[in-house]
C-alpha positions, 0 to 999 in steps of 0.5 A, a space after each residue: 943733597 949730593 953725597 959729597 955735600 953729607 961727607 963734608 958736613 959729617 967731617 966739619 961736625 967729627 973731625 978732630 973731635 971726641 964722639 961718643 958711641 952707642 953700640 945699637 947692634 951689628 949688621 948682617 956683615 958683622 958691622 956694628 951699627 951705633 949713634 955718634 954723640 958730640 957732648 949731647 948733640 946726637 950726629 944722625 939726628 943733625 945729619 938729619 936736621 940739616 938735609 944731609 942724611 935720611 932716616 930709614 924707616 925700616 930700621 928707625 925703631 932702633 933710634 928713638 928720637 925717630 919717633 917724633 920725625 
């Protein structure tokens, strides 16, 4: 999936709207890394679903909802 079609699909599902966050850790550049919530739809898990993202093993047992994937 083209990098564009996942921005554009990640602005239709948070633009505009409330998200919830749940801070996981910080990166090693000090970034926070978290899950983004709309009501109780978890946004990477529908990023997912949908094609327009990957999930990246190495760091997949921070989030889980990976494990059944």
């Amino acid at each position: 999936m083209p990098a564009k079609a996942a921005r554009d699909r990640l602005r239709g599902l948070v633009l505009g709207k409330k998200v919830g966050i749940r801070r996981i850790t910080k990166d090693s550049y000090g970034r926070t890394v978290a899950e983004l919530f709309l009501g109780t739809i978890n946004v990477q898990q529908e990023m997912v679903a949908t094609g327009h993202a990957e999930i990246l093993w190495r760091y997949a047992y921070q989030c889980p909802w990976t494990e059944g994937q």
